[in-house]
N, C-alpha and C positions, 0 to 999 in steps of 0.2 A: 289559837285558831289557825288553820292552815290557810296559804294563801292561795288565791284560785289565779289560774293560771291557763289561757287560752290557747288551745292548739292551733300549731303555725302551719298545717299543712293537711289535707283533708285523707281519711283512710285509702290505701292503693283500693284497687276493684279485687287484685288479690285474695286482699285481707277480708275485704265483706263479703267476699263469698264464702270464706272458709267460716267463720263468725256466723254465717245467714246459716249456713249446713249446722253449723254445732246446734243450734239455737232451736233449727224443724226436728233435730234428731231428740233435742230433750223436751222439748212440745209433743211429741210422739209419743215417746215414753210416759210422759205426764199424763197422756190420755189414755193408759193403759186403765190407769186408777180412778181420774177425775172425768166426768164428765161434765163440760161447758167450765165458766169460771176462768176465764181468759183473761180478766182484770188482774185474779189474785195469783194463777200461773206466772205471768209476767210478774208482778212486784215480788214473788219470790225469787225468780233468777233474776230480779235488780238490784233485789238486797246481796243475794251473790255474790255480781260481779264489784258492789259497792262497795260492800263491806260493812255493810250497815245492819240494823237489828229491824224484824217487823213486829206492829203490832195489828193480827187479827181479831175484829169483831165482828159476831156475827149469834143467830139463834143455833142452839146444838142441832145438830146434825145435817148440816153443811158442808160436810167435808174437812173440816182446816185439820184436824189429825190427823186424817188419812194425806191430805196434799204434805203434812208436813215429814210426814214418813215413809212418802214417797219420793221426797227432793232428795232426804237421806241417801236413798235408794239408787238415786239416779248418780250422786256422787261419789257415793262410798265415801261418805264421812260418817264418823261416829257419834250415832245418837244417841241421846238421853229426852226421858219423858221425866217431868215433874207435874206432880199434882197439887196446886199449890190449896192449903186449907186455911183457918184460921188460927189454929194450932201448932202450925209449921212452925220452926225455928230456925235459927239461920246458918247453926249449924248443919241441919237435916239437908241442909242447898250447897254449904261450901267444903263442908267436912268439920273436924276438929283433931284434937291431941287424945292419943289413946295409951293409957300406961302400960306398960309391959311390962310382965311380974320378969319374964327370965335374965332380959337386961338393965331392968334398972332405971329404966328411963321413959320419956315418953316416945312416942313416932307418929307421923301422920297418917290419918286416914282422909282420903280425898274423899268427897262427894261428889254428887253427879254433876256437878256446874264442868267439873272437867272432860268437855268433851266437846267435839267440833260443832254441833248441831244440838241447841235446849229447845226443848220444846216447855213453856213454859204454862199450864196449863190452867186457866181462870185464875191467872195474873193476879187478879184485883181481890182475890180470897185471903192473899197474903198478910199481914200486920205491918206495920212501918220498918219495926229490925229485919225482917227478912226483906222488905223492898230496899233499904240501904245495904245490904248484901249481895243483892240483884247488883243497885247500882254500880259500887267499883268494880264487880265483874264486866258491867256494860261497856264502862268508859273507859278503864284502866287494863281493861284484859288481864286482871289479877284477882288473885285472893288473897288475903290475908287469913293465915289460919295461926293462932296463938302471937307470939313478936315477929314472924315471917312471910315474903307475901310469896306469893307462888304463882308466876305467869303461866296463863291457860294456853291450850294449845292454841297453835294458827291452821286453819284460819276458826273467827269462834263466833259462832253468830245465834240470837236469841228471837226466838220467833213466838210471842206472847198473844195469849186467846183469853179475850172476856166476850162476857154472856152480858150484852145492853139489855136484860128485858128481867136479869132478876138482881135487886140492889141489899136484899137482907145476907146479911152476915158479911156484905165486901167492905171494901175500904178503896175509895176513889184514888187512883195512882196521882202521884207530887205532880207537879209540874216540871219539876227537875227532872224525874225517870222519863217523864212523855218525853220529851228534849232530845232524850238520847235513841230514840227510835227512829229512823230513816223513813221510814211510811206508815201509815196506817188505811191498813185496806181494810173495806165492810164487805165483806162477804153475802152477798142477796141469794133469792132465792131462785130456785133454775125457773126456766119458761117449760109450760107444759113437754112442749119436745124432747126437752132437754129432760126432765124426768121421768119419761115414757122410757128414755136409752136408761136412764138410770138403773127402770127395773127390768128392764131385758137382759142389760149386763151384769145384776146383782141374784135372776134367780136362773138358778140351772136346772129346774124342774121341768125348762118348756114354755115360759110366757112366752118367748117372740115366734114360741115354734106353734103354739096352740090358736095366736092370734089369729084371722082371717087376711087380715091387710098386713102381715108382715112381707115387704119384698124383699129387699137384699139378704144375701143369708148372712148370718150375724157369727160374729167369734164365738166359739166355744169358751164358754168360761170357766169350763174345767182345766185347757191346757194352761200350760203355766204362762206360756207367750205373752197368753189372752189377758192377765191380772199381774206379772211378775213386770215391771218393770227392769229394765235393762244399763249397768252403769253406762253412762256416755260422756259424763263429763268428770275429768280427773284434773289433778293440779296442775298439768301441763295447760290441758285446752281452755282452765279457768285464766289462765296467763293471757292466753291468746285472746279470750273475750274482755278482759281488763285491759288489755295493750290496746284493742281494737278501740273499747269506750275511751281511752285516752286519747287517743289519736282524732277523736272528731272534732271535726272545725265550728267552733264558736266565736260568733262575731264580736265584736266588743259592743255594738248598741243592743244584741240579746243581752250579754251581761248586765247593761244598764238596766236594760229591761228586768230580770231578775231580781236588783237590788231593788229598781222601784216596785214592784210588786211588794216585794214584804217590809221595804218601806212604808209602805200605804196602808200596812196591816196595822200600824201602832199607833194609837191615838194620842198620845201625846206630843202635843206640837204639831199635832196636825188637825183638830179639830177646829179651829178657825178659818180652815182651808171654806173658801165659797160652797156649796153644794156637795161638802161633804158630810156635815154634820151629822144628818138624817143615818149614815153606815156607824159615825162612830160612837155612836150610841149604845151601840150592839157589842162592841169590844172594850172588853177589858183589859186585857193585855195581849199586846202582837206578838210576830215572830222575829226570831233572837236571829243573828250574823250565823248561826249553825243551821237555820232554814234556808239561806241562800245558798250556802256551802251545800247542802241536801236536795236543793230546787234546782242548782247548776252540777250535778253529777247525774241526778236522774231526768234532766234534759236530754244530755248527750248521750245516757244510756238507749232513754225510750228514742232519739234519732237513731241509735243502732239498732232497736229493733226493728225499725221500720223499714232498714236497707239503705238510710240516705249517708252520707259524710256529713253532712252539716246538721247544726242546729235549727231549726226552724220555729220561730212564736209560737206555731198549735203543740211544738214540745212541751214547753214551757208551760201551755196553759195546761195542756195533759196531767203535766206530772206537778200541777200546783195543787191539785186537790186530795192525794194520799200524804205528798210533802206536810202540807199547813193545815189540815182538817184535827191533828190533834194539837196543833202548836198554839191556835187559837184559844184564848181565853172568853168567854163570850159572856157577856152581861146576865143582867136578871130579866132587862127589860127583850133582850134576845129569847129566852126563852118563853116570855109571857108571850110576846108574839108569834110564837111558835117557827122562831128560822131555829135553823139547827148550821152548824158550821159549814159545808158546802153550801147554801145559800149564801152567806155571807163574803165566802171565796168567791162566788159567781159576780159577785157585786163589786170585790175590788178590783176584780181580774176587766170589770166593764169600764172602772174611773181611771186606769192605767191605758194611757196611749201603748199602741202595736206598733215598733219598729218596721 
């Protein structure tokens, strides 16, 4: 486990302004594609700069493949799509050994896991061999194909989509894969506004032109301007947004704060606590020393996005909910009462003193 380590000196004004520019330039670009969806914008370019892996949930057609094929787009990393079914194998994901009649021998064929950007696509359709094939690709940044393993490219990140609303034919991800996820953002559904733009910017026939109350005049969604997103962030400026999230000033009672937060998540040994009881009834098992590690990165990150150098608590409580909403194991008696894992965040984020 890596050990966290606080920054001694808060970022120049320099640096956040060049970091604030990269950030509006690729929020621009993303709204070429996306409209609204600022929760799951942001947790993409947090996994980014973290380096960490996302897991999207959400109803189909929501966007999460068009956003994720457009982060591609905006980086110029190279994507791949998988379709994950019930029938997948794990070869079909990592590759295997293919004989060659002219020399004699075997040679590898890679599959699509080799590539900077997976889009992994209804995750949960997969069987257990191919999700432990996921897995050392997640943690290990390798594959193993035949007795050799074969380190993926850098930088390599896995951005995984299930469907909460249809459970026939899936298979519930370990709890060891969630683990290895950086966030998990739920993807909602846009507010009427937000899908009025939807379909002004999706038909070129004339909707915002034929409307009566259309005022401002709208892109043309023919030119490419208008739908093509634009690269803006390459390996250098990624440097510069990683340098910057490093560089933020974290207090050491925020840290405290972070460890007690997902300390507070884990019931054992803590349900004697006076006035606890009543939460932890609801959990069955907390989150592991790699949720602090993930709670104290995308802290400082969400404080860069906000423009400040420092860490601040509402960081903290911000990025506790995409952090710990899959890390959570939640009882039987959690579900009979119908909380679902953010309520239950909401609850410890309340029994934890604010620094």
């Amino acid at each position: 486990m890596e050990e966290i380590e606080g920054a001694e000196r808060p970022v120049p004004n320099e640096a956040m302004e060049q970091t604030a520019e990269l950030l509006k330039s690729a929020r621009r670009e993303m709204a070429k594609r996306i409209v609204g969806q600022e929760e799951m914008i942001d947790g993409l370019f947090s996994a980014l700069i973290a380096g960490g892996h996302i897991l999207l949930e959400g109803v189909p057609g929501l966007a999460k493949t068009r956003a994720v094929k457009s982060l591609a787009e905006i980086t110029g990393l190279v994507f791949k799509r998988i379709q994950f079914t019930p029938d997948l194998l794990p070869a079909d994901l990592t590759g295997t050994l293919v004989w060659e009649q002219s020399s004699g021998a075997f040679s590898v064929r890679r599959g699509p896991v080799f590539a900077n950007l997976i889009l992994a696509d209804e995750i949960n359709r997969a069987p257990a061999k191919v999700q432990s094939a996921l897995l050392e690709a997640m943690e290990e940044r390798q594959v193993t194909i035949g007795e050799t393993s074969y380190p993926l490219p850098d930088p390599f990140f896995v951005l995984a989509t299930q469907n909460p609303i249809e459970h026939e034919g899936t298979y519930a991800l370990p709890e060891a894969e969630l683990d290895r996820f950086l966030l998990k953002l739920l993807i909602r559904y846009p507010s009427q506004e937000e899908e009025m733009r939807i379909l002004d910017f999706a038909a070129p026939f004339g909707t915002a032109a034929g409307r009566k109350d259309a005022g401002a005049e709208k892109a043309d969604p023919a030119k490419p301007d208008a739908v093509s997103p634009h690269r803006v962030l390459d390996s250098a400026s990624l440097e510069v947004l990683r340098a910057a999230a490093d560089s933020i000033f974290i207090d050491e009672k925020i840290i405290r704060y972070i460890t007690a937060i997902s300390a507070a998540s884990r019931p054992l040994g803590q349900a004697s606590r006076a006035g606890r009881e009543g939460l932890y009834r609801y959990i069955a098992f907390g989150a592991s020393p790699r949720a602090s590690l993930a709670l104290y990165r995308c802290s400082r990150i969400r404080a860069l996005f906000e423009g400040r150098p420092f860490v601040s608590p509402e960081d903290v409580k911000a990025a506790a909910y995409p952090v710990l909403r899959h890390r959570l194991v939640l009882s039987y008696e959690a579900e009979a009462d119908g909380l679902d894992a953010d309520t239950v965040i909401s609850r410890i984020l309340a029994l934890v003193p604010v620094p």
